[in-house]
C-alpha positions as CSV (number, residue, x, y, z in Angstrom):
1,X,0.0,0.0,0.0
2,X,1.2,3.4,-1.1
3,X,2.2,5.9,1.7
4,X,0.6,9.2,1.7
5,X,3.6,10.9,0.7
6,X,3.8,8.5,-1.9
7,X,0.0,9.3,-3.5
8,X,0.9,12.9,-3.2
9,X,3.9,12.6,-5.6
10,X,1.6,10.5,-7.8
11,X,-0.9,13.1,-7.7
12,X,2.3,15.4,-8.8
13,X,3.5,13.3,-11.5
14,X,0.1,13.0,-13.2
15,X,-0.7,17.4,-12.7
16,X,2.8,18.7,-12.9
17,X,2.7,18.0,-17.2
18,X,-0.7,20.2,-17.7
19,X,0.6,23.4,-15.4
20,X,0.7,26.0,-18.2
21,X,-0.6,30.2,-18.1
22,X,-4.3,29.2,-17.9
23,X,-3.7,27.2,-14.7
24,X,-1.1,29.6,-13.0
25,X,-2.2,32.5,-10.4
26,X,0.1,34.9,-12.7
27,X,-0.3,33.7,-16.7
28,X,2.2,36.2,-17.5
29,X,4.9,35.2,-14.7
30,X,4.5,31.6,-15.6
31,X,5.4,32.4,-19.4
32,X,8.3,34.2,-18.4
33,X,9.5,31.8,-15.8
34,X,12.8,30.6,-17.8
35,X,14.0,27.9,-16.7
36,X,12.6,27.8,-13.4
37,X,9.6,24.5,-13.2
38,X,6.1,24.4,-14.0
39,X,5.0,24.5,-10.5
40,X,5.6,28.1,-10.6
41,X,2.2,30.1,-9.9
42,X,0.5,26.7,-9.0
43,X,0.9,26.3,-5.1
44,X,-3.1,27.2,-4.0
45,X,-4.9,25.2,-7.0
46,X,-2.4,22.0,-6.7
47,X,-3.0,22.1,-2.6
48,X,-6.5,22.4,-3.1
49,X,-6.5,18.4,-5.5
50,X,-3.7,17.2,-2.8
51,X,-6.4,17.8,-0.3
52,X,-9.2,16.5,-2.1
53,X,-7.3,13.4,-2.5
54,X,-5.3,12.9,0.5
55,X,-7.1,14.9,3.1
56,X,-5.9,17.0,6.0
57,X,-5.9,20.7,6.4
58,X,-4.5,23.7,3.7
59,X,-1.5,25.7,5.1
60,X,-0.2,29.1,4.0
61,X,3.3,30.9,4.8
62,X,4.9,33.7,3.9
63,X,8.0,32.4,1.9
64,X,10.6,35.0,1.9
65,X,8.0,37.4,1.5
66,X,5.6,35.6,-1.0
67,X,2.5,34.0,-0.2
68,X,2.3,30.5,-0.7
69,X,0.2,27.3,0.0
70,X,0.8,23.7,0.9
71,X,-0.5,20.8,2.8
72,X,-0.7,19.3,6.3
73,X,-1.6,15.8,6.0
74,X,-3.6,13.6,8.4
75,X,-0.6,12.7,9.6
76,X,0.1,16.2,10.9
77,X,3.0,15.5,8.0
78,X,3.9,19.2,6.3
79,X,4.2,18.4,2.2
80,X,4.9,21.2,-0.2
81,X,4.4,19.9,-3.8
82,X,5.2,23.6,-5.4
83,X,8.6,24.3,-3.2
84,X,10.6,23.7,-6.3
85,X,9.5,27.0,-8.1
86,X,11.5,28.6,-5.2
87,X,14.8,27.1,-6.4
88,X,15.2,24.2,-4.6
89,X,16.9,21.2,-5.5
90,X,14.0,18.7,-5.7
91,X,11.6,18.0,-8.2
92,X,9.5,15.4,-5.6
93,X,7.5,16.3,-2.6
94,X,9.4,15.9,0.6
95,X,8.5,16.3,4.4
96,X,9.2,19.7,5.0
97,X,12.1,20.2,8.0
98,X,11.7,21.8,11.4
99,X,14.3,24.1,10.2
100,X,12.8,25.7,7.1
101,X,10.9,28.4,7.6
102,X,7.6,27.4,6.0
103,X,6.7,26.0,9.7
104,X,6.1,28.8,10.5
105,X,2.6,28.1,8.9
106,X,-1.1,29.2,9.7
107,X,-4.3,26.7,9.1
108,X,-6.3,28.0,5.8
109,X,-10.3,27.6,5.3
110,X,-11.7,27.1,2.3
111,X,-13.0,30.5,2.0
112,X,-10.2,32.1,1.8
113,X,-10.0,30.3,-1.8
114,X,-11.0,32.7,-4.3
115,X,-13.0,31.7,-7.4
116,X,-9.9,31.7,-9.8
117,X,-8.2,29.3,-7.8
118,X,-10.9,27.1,-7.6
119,X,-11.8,27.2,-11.3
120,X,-7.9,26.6,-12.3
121,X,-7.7,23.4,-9.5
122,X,-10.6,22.2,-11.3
123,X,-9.0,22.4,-14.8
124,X,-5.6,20.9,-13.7
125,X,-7.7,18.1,-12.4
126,X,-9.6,17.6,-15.4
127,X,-6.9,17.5,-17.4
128,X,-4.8,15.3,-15.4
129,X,-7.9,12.7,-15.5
130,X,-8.5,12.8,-11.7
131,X,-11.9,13.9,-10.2
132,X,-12.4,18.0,-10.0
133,X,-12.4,18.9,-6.4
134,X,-15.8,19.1,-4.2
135,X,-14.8,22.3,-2.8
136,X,-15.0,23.5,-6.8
137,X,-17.8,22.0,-7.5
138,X,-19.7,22.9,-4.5
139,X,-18.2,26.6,-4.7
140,X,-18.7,26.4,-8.4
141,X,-21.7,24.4,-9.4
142,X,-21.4,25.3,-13.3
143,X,-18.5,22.5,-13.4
144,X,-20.3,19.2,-12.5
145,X,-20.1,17.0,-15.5
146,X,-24.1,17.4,-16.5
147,X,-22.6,20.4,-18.5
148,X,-22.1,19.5,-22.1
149,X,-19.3,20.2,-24.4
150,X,-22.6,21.8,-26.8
151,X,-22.8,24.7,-24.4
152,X,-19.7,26.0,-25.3
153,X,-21.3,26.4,-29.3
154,X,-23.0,29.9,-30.3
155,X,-26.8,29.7,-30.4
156,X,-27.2,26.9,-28.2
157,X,-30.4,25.9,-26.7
158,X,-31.7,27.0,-23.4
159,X,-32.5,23.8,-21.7
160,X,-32.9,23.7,-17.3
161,X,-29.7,23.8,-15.4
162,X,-27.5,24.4,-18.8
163,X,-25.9,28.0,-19.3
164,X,-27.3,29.7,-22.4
165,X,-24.3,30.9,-24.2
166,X,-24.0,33.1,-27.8
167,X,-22.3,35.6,-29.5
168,X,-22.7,39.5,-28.6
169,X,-24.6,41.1,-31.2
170,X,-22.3,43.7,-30.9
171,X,-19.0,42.3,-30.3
172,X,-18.5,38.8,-32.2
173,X,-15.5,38.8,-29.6
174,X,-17.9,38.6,-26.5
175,X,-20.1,35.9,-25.4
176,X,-23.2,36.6,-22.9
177,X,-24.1,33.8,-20.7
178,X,-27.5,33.6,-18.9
179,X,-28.3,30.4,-16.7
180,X,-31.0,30.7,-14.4
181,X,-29.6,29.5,-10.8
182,X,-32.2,28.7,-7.6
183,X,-31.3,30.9,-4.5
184,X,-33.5,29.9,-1.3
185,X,-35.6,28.0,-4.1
186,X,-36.6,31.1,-5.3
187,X,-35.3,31.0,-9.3
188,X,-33.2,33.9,-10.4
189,X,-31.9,34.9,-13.9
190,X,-28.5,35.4,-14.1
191,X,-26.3,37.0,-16.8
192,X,-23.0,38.0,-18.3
193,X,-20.7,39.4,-20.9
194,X,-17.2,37.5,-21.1
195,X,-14.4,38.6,-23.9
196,X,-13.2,35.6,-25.8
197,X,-9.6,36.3,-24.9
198,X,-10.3,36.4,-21.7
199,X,-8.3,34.0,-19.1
200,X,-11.7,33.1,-17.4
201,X,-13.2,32.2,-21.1
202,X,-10.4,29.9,-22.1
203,X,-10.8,28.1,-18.6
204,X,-14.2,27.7,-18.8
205,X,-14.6,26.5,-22.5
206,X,-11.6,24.0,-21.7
207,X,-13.5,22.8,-18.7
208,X,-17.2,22.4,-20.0
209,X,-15.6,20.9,-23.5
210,X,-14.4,17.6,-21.1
């Protein structure tokens, strides 16, 4: 049987080859990153899928200055799967020493996750093939699998619990969105404009085409 620190550098291996701009905090920073790891920009969203997976509580530090996110295990075990985009030596998740100064953590709640990192957790997931995170989807409802890749197409038919999605009539480079949601189980309309080249758009049509 696999150990827990094990399963989180499987859960690594299988993320670590679809980190890219859209699922980065900082798309431009993670272009620019040299040759510094994919990891970079990633420490929230991949913490949030080690949870889901593993368990345990999400931990934040200031590193030298920058915020950053990791894991406490079950096991009260401190893992940081991102450390490497600081420079270190290792491209596997270790135990984290006494002596470094990410112990010097504090316990994070879910809502201090912001939507962004929730959406992008939820891509890397997808793409690695492992289940989207229940914090997303209960955060996010739009993302639960009954959304079908035809949503994503101009024109499409307004059916219950499917976004409505087409083309601005003003702006073929803007798409409005109405879905009609159910708050208190009261229904309420709810709509939007999103540019095309918009970070948030490429996520979303990504996420709804799997």
């Amino acid at each position: 049987m696999s150990s827990p620190l094990e399963k989180a550098n499987d859960i690594k291996h299988k993320i670590y080859q679809y980190m890219d701009e859209l699922t980065a905090v900082d798309s431009e920073q993670w272009i620019k990153r040299g040759s510094r790891p994919r990891t970079v920009g990633h420490c929230a969203a991949v913490s949030v899928i080690i949870q889901d997976q593993l368990g345990g509580q999400l931990v934040s530090c200031l590193y030298y200055g920058v915020s950053h996110w990791y894991n406490e295990l079950p096991s009260k075990m401190l893992i940081d799967a991102t450390g490497d985009q600081f420079g270190t030596e290792y491209e596997a998740i270790r135990p984290i020493k006494s002596e470094d100064l990410r112990w010097q953590y504090r316990v994070r709640r879910h809502d201090a996750l912001n939507d962004d990192t929730l959406r992008r957790a939820a891509l890397l997931a997808t793409r690695a093939g492992l289940p989207i995170p229940k914090i997303c989807l209960e955060r996010l409802p739009h993302l639960r699998p009954t959304v079908s890749a035809a949503t994503v197409q101009d024109s499409s038919p307004h059916t219950e619990n499917v976004p409505h999605i087409s083309t601005s009539t003003e702006d073929p480079n803007v798409i409005q969105i109405e879905h009609t949601v159910s708050l208190w189980g009261f229904p309420m309309e709810i709509s939007a404009s999103i540019r095309k080249d918009s970070k948030f758009y490429r996520i979303m049509k990504i996420l709804l085409e799997e």
